[in-house]
N, C-alpha and C positions, 0 to 999 in steps of 0.2 A: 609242467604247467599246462593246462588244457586251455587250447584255444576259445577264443569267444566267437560266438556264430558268425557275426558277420566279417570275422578274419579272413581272409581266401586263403585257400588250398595253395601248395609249394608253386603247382605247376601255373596258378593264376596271379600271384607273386612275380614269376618268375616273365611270362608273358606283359603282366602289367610294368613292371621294372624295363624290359627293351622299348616297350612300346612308349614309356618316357623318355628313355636315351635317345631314340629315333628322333623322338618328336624335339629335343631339345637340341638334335643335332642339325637340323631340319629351321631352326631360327636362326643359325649362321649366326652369332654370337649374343641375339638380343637375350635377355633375360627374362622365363618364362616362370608367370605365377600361376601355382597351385591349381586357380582355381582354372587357367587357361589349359593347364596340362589333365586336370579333371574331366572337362568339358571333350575331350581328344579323348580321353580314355573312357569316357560315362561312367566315373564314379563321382562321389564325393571326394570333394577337398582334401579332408583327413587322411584318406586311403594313400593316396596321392604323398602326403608329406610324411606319411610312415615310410613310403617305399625311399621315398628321397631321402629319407634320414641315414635309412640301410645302405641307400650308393654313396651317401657322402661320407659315410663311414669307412666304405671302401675305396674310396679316394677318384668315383668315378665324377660325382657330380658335385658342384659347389654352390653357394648363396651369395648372391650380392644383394646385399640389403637396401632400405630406405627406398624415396621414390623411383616405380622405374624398375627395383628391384624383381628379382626371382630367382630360378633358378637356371647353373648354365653346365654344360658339360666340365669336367676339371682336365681332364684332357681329349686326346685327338681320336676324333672316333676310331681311325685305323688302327687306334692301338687298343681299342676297348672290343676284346671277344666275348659272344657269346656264354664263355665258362668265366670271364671275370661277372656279369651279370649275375648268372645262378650261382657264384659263390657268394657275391653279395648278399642275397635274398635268403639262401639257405637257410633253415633257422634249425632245421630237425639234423643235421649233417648225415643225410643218407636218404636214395630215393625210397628204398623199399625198405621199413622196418621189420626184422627178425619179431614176429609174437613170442614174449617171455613169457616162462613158466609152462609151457606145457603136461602133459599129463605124463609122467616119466615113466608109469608103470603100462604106458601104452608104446609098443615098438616107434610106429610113427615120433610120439611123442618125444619121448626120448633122443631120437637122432635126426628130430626134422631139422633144428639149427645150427649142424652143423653142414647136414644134406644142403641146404639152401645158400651156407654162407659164401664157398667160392663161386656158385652162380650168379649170387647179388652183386656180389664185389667185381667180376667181369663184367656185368650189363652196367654197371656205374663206372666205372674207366672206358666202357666203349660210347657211353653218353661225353663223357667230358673230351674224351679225343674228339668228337664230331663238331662237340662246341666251341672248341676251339678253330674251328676253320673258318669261322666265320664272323665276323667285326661288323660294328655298328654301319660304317662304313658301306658294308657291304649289303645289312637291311636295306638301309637308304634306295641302293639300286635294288632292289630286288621289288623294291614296294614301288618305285616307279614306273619300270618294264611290267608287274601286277597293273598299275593303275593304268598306263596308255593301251592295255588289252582290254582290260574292264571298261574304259572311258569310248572306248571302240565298238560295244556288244550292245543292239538296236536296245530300249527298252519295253518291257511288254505294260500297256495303258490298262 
């Protein structure tokens, strides 16, 4: 199925998805709507509640409805890493696709997929061992100690 243009790419999926987990971890239980979590990320609405649909599917985020309502973490950010995000969002299951069908009666062609397969498949296990070190939890401080150095840097008028 080919995407429609204004779908974002895996890796802006993948960015936009923490950057709501962050921020919903970050309202300390209040319940946050779409269009609040929009407005943090500068997209539309919709983007927003596609991405939420993908973590509540994965059992990271949940909805509390009616007035008041939005959306809230489903669980404790220390337990929510990095690779539970991008497994969420993943939609293609694989960062770099193998191009199918090459020209077989071309040397290249013929043994480039397999040339490239155990490469691809180490550079995506050494992606997911990295993401995993690190938990929503640990955004949080990261983007704090970012903010009190940036909050610290003169501005130029």
């Amino acid at each position: 199925m080919a995407r429609q243009k204004h779908e974002p790419e895996m890796n802006t999926r993948f960015a936009v998805a923490t950057h709501i987990l962050t921020l919903l971890q970050l309202q300390n239980g209040t319940p946050a709507t779409s269009e609040f979590i929009a407005s943090s990320v500068n997209t539309n609405p919709s983007l927003v509640r596609r991405v939420l649909q993908q973590l509540g599917k994965a059992g990271l985020t949940t909805s509390q409805m009616g007035t008041g309502g939005g959306a809230l973490l489903a669980r404790a950010a220390e337990t929510i890493s990095l690779l539970d995000v991008y497994l969420a969002v993943d939609e293609e299951g694989a960062i770099f696709a193998i191009h199918q069908n090459p020209n077989p009666m071309c040397p290249v062609g013929r043994n480039i997929q397999v040339a490239l397969k155990a490469q691809i498949e180490a550079a995506e296990q050494a992606m997911q061992r990295q993401l995993t070190k690190t938990t929503i939890a640990e955004m949080i401080q990261n983007i704090a100690a970012i903010d009190k150095q940036t909050a610290a840097l003169p501005t130029i008028d």
